[in-house]
C-alpha positions in Angstrom: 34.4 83.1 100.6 32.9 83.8 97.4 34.1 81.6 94.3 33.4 83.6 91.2 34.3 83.1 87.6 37.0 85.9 86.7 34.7 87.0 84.2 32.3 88.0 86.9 34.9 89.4 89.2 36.1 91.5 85.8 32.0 92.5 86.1 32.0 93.2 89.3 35.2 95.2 89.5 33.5 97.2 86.6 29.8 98.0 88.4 32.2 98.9 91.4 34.5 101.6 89.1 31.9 103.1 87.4 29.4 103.5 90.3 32.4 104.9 91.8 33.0 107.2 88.8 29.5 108.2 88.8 29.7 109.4 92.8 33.0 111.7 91.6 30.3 112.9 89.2 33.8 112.5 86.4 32.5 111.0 82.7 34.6 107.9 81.0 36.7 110.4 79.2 37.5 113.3 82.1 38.1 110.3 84.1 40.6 108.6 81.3 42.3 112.0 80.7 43.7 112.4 84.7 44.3 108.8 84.9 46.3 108.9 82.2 44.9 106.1 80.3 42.7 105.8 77.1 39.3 106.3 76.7 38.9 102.7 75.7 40.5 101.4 78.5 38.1 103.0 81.1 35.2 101.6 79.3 36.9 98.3 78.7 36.7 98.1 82.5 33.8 99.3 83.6 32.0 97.3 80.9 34.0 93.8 82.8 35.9 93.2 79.6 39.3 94.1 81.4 42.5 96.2 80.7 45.8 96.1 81.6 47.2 96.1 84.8 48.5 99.8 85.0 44.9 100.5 83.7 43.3 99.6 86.5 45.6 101.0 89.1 45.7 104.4 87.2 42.1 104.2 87.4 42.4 102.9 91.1 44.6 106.1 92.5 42.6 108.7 90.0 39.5 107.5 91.9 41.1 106.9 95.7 40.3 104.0 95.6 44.2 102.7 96.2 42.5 100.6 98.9 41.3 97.8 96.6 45.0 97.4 94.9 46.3 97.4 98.4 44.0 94.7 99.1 46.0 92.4 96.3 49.3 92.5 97.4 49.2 91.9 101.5 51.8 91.9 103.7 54.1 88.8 103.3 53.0 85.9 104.9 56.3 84.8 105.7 56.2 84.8 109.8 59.5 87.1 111.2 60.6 83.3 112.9 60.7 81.5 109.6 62.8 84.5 108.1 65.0 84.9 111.6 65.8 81.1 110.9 66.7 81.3 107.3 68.5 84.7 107.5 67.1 86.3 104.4 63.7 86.1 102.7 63.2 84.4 99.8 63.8 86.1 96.2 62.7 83.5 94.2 61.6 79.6 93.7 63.7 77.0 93.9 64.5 74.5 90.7 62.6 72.0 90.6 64.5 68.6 91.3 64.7 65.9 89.0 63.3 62.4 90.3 65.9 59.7 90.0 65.3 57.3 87.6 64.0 54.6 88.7 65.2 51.0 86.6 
């Protein structure tokens, strides 16, 4: 496993776009323009500085590369037992419970 700071995962998600980018032979601005995003997003990404989330999947599906978003949200990890036994999966967190006081 690799333990990186997010500022160079944000770097290295850049090199990745733009080398990407550069293969599709698409500049910053054609490639902002179909993605539907600004011109300063793209190069806020590509430079590691970041953007907003629906940056970076715009830019994600523009380039097919819907692969690496898919890779951030996988399949639940709930097993089909633990969700048999409770009936239902989970929506959200439970409260947190209050210790008793103790005296």
């Amino acid at each position: 496993m690799i333990f990186l700071t997010c500022e160079e995962w944000m770097e290295r998600i850049g090199e990745n776009l733009k080398a990407r980018r550069l293969r599709e032979n698409l500049s910053q601005q054609t490639l902002a323009a179909r993605s539907g995003v600004s011109l300063n997003a793209v190069k806020n990404l590509e430079s590691g500085r970041g953007a907003s989330v629906h940056s970076l999947v715009s830019v994600c599906r523009t380039l097919g590369a819907v692969g690496w978003i898919d890779s951030l949200a996988p399949a639940s990890e709930t097993s089909p037992l633990e969700i048999a036994r409770r009936g239902r999966m989970r929506l959200r967190a439970a409260p947190r419970r209050k210790e008793p006081r103790r005296v």
